[in-house]
Residue, then its C-alpha position, 0 to 999 in steps of 0.5 A: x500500500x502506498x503512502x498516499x493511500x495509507x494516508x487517504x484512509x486515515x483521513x477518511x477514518x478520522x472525517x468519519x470519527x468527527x462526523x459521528x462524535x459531532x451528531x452524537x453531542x447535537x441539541x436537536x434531532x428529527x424525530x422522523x429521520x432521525x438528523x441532528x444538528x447543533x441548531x434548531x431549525x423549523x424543518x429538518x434540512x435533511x428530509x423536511x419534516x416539521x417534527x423536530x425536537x431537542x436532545x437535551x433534558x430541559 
């Protein structure tokens, strides 16, 4: 395998690491689609519906 490659995956990895930390600390999800987000938002941006709530305990 070469350096480029070896390299490649690794950052990869780490993009696909920080992307899930990132969604599991979010303040709001979609509750049909299941997005989250730090912001709220009056539509999922992902799937459009208006059902979206907070994560955290208020």
């Amino acid at each position: 395998m070469g350096l480029f490659e070896k390299l490649g995956r690794e950052v990869e990895e780490f993009k696909q690491n920080a992307k899930q930390a990132a969604e599991e600390e979010a303040d709001y999800r979609c509750r049909d689609c299941d997005a989250r987000f730090h912001v709220d938002h009056e539509e999922c941006p992902e799937c459009g519906s208006d059902d979206v709530e907070s994560t955290t305990a208020e």
